[in-house]
N, C-alpha and C positions, 0 to 999 in steps of 0.2 A: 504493500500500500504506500502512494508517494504521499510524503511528507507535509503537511501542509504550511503554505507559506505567512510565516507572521514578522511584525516589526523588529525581528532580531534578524532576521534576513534582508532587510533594507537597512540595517546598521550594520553589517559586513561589507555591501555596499558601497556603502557612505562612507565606512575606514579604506576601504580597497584602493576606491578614486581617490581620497586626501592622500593616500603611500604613492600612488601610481604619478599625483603631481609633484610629489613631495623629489623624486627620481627625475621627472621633467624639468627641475628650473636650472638646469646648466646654465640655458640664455640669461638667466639675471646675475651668473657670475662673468660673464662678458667683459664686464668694465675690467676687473682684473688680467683676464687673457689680450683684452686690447692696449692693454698698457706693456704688458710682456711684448708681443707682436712689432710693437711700435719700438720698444727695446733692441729686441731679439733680430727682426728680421730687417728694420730698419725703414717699415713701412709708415706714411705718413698719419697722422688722424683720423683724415677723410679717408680714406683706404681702409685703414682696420676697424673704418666703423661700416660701412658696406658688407660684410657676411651677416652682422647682428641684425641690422636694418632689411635686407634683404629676406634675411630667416623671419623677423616681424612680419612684414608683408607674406610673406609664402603660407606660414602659419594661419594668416586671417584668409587667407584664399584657401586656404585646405580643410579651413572649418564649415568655410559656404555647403562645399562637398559631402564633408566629413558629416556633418549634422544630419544631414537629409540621409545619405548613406546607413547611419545608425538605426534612422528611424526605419530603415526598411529590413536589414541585415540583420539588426542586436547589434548589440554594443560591442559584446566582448570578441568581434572578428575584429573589429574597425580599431581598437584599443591595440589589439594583438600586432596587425600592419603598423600601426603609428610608432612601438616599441620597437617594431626592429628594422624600421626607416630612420628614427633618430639614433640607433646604436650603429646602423651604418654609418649614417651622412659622418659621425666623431671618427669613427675607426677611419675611414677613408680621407676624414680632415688632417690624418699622423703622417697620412705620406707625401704631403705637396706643402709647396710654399708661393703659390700664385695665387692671387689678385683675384682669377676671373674663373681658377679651379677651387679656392677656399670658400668663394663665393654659391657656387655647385653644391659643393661634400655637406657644408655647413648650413648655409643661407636657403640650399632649395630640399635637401633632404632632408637632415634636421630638423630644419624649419617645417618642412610637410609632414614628416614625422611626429614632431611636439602638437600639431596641430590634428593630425587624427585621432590623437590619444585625450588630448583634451577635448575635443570636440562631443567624444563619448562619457565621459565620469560621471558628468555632471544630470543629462538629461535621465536616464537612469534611477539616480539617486532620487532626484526628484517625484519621479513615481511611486515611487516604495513610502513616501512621506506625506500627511495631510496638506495641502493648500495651503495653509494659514503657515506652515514651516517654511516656507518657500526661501527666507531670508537665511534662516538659521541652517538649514542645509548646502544651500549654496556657497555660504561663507563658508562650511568645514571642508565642502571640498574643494575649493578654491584657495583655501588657505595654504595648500601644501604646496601651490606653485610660487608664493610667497616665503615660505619658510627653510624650499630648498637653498636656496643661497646661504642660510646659515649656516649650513655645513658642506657645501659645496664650494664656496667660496674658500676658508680656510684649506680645505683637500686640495683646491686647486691652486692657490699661493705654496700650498708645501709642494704640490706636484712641479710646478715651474720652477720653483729655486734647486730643485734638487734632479729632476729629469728634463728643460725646458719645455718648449711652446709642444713642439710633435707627440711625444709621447704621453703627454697631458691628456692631446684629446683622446689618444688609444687608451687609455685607463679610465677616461669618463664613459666612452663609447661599449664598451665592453661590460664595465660596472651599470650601465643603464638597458644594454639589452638583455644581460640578464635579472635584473631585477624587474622591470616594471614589463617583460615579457611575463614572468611568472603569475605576477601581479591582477596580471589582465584575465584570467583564467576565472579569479572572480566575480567580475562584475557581468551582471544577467539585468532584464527588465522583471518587474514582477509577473505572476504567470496572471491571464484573464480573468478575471474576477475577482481581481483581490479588492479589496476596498482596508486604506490604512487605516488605523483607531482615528477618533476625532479625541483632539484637545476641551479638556475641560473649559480652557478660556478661552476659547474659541472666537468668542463674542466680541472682544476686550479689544479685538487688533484694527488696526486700520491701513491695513493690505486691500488692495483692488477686490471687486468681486468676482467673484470666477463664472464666469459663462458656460452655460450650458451648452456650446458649440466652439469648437476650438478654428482658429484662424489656419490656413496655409500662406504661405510665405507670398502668395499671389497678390492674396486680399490683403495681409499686412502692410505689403506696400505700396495699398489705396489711400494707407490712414495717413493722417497728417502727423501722430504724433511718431510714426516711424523713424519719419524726418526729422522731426525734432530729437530723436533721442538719439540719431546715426550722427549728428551733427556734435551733442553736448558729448557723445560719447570718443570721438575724434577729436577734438579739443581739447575734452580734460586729462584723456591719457597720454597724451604729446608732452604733458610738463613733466610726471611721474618716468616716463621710456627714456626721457632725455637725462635728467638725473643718474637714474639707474644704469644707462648707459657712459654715464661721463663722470661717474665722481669720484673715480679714482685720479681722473687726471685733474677735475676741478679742486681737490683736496691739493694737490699740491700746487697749483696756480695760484689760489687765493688765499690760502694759508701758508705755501711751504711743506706743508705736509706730504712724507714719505709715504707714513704709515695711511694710505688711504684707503687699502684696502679693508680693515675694520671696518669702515661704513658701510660695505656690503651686506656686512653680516645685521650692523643697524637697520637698513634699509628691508632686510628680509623678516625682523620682527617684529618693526611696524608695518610693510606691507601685507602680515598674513596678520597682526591685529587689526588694520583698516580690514579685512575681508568681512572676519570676523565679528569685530565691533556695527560696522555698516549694516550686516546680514541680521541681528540679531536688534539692532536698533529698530531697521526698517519695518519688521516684523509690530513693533508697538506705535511706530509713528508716524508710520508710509514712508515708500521709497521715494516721492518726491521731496519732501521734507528733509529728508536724509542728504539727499542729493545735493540741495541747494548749501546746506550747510557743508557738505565737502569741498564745492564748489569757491565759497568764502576763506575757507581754509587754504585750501590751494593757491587760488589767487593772493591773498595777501602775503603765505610764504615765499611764491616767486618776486613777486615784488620788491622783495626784501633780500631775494638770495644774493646779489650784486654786491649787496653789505657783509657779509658773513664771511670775515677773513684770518679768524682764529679757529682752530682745530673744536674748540665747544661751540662755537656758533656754526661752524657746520656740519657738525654732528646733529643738532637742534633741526639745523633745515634740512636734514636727510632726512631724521626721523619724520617731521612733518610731510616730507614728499612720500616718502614710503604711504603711511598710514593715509594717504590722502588717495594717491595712486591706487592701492587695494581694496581700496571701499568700493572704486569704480566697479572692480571687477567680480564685485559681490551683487551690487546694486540692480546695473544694465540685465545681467540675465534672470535675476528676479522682477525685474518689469517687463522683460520680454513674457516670461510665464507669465505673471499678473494680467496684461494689456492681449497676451493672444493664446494663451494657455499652454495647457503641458503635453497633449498630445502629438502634434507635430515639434516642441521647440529645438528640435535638435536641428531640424533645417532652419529654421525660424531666426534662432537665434546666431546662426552661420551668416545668414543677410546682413542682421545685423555688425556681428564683428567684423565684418570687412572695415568699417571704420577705426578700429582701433590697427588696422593692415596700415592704415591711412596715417592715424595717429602715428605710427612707426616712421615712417616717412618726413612729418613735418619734423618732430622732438631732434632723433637724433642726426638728420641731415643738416637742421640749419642750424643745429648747434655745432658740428664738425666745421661747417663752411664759414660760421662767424670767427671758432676761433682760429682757425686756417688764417683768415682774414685781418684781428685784431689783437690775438694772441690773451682774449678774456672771453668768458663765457655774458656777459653784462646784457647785451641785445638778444641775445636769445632769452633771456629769463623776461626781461620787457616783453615780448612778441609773447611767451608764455601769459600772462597775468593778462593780457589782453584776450585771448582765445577763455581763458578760464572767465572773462566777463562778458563774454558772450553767450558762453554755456548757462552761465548764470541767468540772464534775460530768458533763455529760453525755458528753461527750468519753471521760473514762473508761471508763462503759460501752458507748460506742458499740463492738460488735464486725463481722466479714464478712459478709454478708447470705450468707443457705444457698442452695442450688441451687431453681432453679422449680420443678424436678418434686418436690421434697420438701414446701417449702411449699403445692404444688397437693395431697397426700396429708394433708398437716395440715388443711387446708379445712374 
């Protein structure tokens, strides 16, 4: 007789995807490899930020895919491929030292890699848990591609001083297709007819109401607040990508600072508390609300980060960037569910993150080409604070998406 399935089985789940991202955040120890790179191999700024940048955008295009894919396959194939896409692209990154092949190994496999894998974690988990969790779930599992940098970043500062740049990624590459291959073996959708417990406070929350009829990615991109949220979600992750991508070298521009690498590990336990903190907020006070106060946050830290030129005042503005940066990525796919539901959102939610492909794009290019150009990071944090006060405008108007069958009558 099979087993039957209850909320301990959506909490295996739920720990599987947070391990599986936890194994995926190589890309947030970046700024450390690009600083080596830029050392080692003698390549410029603008150069050693092109495989990271390029692996951003690949990853938001492999999730458009990836999402939709899940929802038709399960999860746990689409997991399986993205584990050992990103344990190649590293393996394959040990043996070259160009430009236009680091860019390949790293930036498009990798990058395609991290993104099938993540594309699946999340929509999954989601089913296994009531509606009203929507916040609290998404942060756990999203928290892990924040929190990987904590110990991937150290591993990967001892890997380089002791093996350099090549055999770094052969040891990250190999340590990530065998774990988060294994990894993926767990994660299933619940079987047909499960229905999760309901929450005693059910009542209490002020999370969106869930429709009796779930969106496809077709009609989602009728609404206007699709727009509005591709937009706030492309802006405000461009200040967060760009930090996390440059602060090892911004720690010693503006402070002097050797030791910059530390702030990675900063950076990765504020960004899996913004997941988390965000996710569990949103849940009591809605994800707009939420939003806007990130929004505030963000903006006024960049504003400010031009000033921060002692080792504790940029610690301060990491941590803010982090914790600001992570809430994003707690938020956007709990109001993808809220605003068009859970049973498509694997594709759904893929539409959506193309903007943050986007976001990759803005952060850490015109911050390689400002200080290419100036030799400070100053204009890019301006350009930042400004993109953050636009999200913010929009933010206010952003309101509930209507029912389908009403916008299908509006048509």
């Amino acid at each position: 007789m099979e087993k039957k399935a209850t909320i301990k089985d959506g909490w295996k789940v739920l720990i599987a995807g947070l391990c599986i991202n936890l194994t995926l955040g190589v890309l947030y120890s970046w700024s450390v490899i690009k600083k080596a790179i830029v050392s080692e191999w003698g390549w410029t700024n603008s150069d050693a930020s092109l495989p990271y940048t390029v692996a951003i955008v690949v990853w938001a295009i492999t999730l458009l895919f990836a999402g939709r894919l899940q929802d038709k396959i399960g999860p746990r194939k689409v997991v399986t491929l993205g584990a050992i896409f990103t344990g190649l692209g590293l393996v394959l990154s040990s043996t070259i030292q160009s430009v236009p092949l680091l860019i390949i190994t790293f930036g498009v496999l990798s990058g395609g890699g991290i993104g099938f894998a993540y594309a699946s974690v999340t929509p999954p988990a989601l089913k296994w848990f009531h509606p009203s969790k929507k916040g609290m779930v998404t942060g756990i599992v999203v928290s892990g591609m924040g929190l990987a940098s904590l110990y991937i970043a150290p591993l990967t500062t001892m890997l380089l001083e002791n093996l350099g740049v090549s055999k770094t990624f052969l040891v990250l590459g190999i340590f990530i297709f065998v774990v988060a291959t294994a990894l993926a073996q767990l994660i299933n959708n619940p079987p047909v007819g499960y229905m999760p417990p309901t929450p005693a406070n059910t009542g209490k929350t002020k999370t969106a109401k869930i429709h009796s009829n779930d969106f496809v990615w077709k009609e989602m991109i009728k609404t206007k607040q699709f727009y509005f949220l591709w937009i706030m979600f492309a802006f405000a992750s461009s200040a967060g990508l760009m930090i996390i991508g440059n602060i090892a070298s911004i720690a010693k521009t503006q402070a002097n600072w050797e030791k910059g690498f530390y702030l990675v590990g900063l950076l990765a336990i504020f960004n899996a508390l913004g997941r988390l903190a965000a996710g569990f907020l949103s849940d009591k006070i809605g994800r707009v609300k939420t939003l806007m106060i990130v929004f505030v946050l963000q903006g006024v830290n960049m504003a400010l980060f031009a000033g921060y030129s002692t080792p504790l005042a940029i610690s301060v503005g990491t941590a803010l960037a982090g914790f600001g940066y992570g809430a994003l990525l707690s938020l956007f796919p709990s109001l993808a569910a809220d605003y068009y539901g859970v049973k498509n959102f694997g594709g759904n939610y893929g539409v959506l993150y193309t903007a943050w492909g986007v976001s990759g794009t803005i952060g850490p290019i015109i911050a390689g080409m400002v200080v290419d150009a100036t030799g400070t990071f100053n204009l890019a944090y301006i350009i930042s604070a400004a993109l953050l006060a636009i999200a913010l405008v929009l933010a206010i108007f952003t309101k509930p998406v209507i029912a389908r069958a009403q916008i299908a009558n509006e048509a």
